[in-house]
N, C-alpha and C positions, 0 to 999 in steps of 0.2 A: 321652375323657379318658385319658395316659397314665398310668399308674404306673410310680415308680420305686423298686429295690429301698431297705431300710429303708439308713439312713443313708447314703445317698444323694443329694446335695442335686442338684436340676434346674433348670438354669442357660440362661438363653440364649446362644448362638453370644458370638462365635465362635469354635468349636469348631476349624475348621478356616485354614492356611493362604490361601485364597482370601478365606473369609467375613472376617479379618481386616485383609487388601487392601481388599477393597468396602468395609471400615466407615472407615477408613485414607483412603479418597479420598474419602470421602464426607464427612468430619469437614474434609478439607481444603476441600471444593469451600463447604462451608458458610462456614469461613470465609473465604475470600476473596470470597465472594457478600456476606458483611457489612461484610468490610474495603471494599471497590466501596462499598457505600452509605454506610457512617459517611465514608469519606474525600471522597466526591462531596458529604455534607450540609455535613460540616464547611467545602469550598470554597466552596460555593454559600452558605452562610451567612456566613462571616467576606470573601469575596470577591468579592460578589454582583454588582458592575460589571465586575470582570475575567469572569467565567461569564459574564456577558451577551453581554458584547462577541467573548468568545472563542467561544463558542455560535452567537451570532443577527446578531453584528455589528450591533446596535441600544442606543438608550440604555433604560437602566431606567423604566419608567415609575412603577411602584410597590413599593419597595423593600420593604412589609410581608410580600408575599404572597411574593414571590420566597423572601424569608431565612425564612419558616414553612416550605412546601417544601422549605429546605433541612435546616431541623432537625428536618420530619418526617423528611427521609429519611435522617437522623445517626440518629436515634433507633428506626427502621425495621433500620439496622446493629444494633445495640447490642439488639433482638429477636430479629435472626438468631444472633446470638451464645446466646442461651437454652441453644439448643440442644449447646452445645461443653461442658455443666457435664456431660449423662449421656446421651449420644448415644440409648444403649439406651433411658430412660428414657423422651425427653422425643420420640423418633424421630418423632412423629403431629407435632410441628411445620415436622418438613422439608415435609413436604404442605401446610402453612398458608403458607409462603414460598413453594413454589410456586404457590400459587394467590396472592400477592400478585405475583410477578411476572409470573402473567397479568395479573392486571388492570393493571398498568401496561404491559403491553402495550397491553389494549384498549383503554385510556385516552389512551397516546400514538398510537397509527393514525384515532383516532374526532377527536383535537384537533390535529392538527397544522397543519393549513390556516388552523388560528387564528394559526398564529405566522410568525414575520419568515424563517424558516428549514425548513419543515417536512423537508428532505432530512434534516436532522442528526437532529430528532426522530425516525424514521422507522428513522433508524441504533441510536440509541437504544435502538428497541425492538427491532431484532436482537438487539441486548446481552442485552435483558432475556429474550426469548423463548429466547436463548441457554442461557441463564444456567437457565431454569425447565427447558428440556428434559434438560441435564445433573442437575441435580439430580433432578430425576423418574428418571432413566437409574440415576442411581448407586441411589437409593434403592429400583429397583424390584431390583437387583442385589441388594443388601443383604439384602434380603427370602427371593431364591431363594438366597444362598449361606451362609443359616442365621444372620447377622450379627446378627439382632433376629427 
């Protein structure tokens, strides 16, 4: 444990120029990681035969499950966001997004053979796996340049 001289208040980062950048791209990378879902949920929910058709090039077969998916993953945004209220604070959830966007990796590579398309599914999870290793990247950043 350190101690700091009396009135003194002891603060987390960022202290410095750098640690201020890492926290700066990483507040950004967040959200545009949630702008991507809310904006995907919100399509795939109000537009649920255009995503199909644009997606799979097939008809809907069941229009319940498709528009849930979509406002889980509106709603999965609007999580990611949490985190934009006290970066410093709330920082242990950028790790919880990241592990959601593995699992929808694992999730799209383990089911794609299920669907009309799997190449796009498959792109997909580029996106997604994209998406978790930046965010792992910045947030390991953040860490070593005193940011949190």
């Amino acid at each position: 444990m350190t101690s700091t001289p009396i009135g003194k208040k002891q603060t987390m980062g960022p202290e410095t120029p750098a640690a201020t950048r890492a926290l700066t791209l990483l507040y950004l990378c967040v959200f545009l990681v949630g702008l991507h879902s809310l904006g995907l949920g919100i399509y795939i929910y109000f537009f649920t035969a255009g995503f199909y058709d644009l997606a799979y090039s097939a008809e809907v077969e069941n229009f319940f499950f498709v528009r849930q998916a979509g406002l889980f993953l509106g709603c999965l945004g609007l999580f990611y966001w949490l985190v934009l209220w006290d970066m410093r604070r709330y920082r242990y959830l950028v790790v919880l997004i990241v592990v959601t966007k593995i699992l929808a990796v694992v999730f799209m590579l383990s089911n794609a053979h299920h669907t009309s398309a799997p190449g796009i599914v498959k792109l997909a999870s580029l996106g997604d796996g994209a998406m978790a290793g930046l965010l792992l990247c910045l947030y390991v950043i953040c860490r070593v340049k005193g940011a949190f």
